[in-house]
C-alpha positions as CSV (number, residue, x, y, z in Angstrom):
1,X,20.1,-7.5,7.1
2,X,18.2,-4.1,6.6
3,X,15.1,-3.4,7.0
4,X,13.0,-2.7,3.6
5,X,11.9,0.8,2.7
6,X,8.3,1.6,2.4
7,X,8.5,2.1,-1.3
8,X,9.9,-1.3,-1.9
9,X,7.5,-3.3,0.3
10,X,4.7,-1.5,-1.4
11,X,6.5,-2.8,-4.9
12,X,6.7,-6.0,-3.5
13,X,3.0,-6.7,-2.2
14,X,2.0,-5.7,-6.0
15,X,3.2,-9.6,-6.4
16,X,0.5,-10.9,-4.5
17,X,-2.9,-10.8,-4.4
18,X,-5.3,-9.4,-1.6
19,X,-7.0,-12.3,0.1
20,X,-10.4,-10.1,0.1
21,X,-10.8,-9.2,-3.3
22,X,-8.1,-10.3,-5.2
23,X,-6.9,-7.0,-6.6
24,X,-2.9,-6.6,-6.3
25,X,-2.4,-3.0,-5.2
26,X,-1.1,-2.0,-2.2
27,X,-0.1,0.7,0.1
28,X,1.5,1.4,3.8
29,X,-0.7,3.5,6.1
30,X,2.4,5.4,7.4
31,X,0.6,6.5,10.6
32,X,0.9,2.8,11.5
33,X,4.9,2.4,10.9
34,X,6.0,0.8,14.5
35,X,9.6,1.3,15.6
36,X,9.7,-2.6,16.3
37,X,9.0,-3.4,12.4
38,X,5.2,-4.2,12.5
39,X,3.4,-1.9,9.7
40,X,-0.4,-2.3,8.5
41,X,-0.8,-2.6,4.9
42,X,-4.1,-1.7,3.0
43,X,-5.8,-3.0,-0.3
44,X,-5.9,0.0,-2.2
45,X,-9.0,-1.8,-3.9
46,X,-11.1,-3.1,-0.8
47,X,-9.2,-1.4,2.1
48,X,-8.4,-4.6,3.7
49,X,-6.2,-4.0,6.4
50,X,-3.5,-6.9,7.1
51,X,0.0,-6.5,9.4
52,X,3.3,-6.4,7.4
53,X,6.2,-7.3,9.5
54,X,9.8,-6.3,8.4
55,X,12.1,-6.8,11.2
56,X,13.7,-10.4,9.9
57,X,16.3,-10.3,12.8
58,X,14.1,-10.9,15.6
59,X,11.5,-13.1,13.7
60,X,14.6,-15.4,12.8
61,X,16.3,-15.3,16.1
62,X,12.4,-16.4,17.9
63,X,11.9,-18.8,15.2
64,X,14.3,-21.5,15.1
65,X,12.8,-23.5,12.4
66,X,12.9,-20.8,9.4
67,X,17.1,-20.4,9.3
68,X,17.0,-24.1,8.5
69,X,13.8,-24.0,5.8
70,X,15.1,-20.9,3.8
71,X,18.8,-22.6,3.4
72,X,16.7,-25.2,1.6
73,X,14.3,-23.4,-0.4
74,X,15.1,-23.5,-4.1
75,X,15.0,-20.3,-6.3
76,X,12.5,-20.1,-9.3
77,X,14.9,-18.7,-11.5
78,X,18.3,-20.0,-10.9
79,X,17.2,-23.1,-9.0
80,X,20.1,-22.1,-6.7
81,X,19.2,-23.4,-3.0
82,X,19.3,-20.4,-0.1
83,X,17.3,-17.5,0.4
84,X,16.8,-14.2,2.2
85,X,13.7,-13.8,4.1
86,X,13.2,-9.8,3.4
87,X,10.1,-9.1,5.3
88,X,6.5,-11.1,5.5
89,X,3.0,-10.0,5.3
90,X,0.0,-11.9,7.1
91,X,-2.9,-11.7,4.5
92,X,-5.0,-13.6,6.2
93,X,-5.7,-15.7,9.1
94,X,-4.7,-18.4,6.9
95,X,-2.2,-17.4,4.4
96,X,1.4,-15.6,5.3
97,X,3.5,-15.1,2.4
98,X,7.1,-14.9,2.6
99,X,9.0,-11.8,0.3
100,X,12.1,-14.0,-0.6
101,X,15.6,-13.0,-2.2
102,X,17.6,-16.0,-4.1
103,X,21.2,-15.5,-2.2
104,X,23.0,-16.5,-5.7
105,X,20.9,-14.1,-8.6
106,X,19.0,-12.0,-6.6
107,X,15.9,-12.7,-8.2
108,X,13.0,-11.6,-5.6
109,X,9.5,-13.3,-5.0
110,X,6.7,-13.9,-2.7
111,X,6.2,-17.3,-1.4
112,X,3.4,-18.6,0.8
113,X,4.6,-19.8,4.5
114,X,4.4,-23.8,5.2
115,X,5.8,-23.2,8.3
116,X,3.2,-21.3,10.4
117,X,0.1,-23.4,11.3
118,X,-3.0,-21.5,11.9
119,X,-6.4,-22.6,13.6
């Protein structure tokens, strides 16, 4: 599973909205690109600050619970059960959205975590 390129995460977030002030454009702040896959994103409207995380293979190997959800989550498109987690973005202490692939049409989406419980 490769990691995603800058340009392509930056694409993606545009899917989503900022959990400050709503707006949907995004960029990387390349000083903060971490060799283990953590990045910080920034709301090119507010400059909220939230981590991006894009290195699947570890998150799915410490997470035993996620192979499991993602062979069950349905596509939007296709309805076709299985996806790809690609990478995922913390936008707020509350709300982490999943950046999903559908194994069978490739469609791509955002989709907000059930599985991580926050305090």
């Amino acid at each position: 599973m490769p990691n995603p390129t800058m340009k392509e995460v930056e694409t993606r977030l545009g899917t989503v909205q900022c959990a400050i002030c709503k707006g949907s454009s995004f960029g990387i702040d390349e000083r903060s690109m971490q060799a283990d896959g953590e990045w910080r994103g920034i709301c090119r409207k507010c400059y909220y600050t939230f981590p991006i995380y894009t290195d699947m293979e570890f998150y799915l190997r410490t997470q035993p619970d996620i192979p499991y959800r993602l062979k069950e989550m349905s596509c939007p498109t296709c309805n076709h059960k299985g996806v790809s987690l690609n990478f995922r973005a913390t936008m707020s202490v509350r709300e982490s959205i999943y950046f999903l692939t559908c194994t069978s049409c490739q469609n791509t989406y955002p989709e907000q975590s059930s599985l991580e419980a926050f305090e």
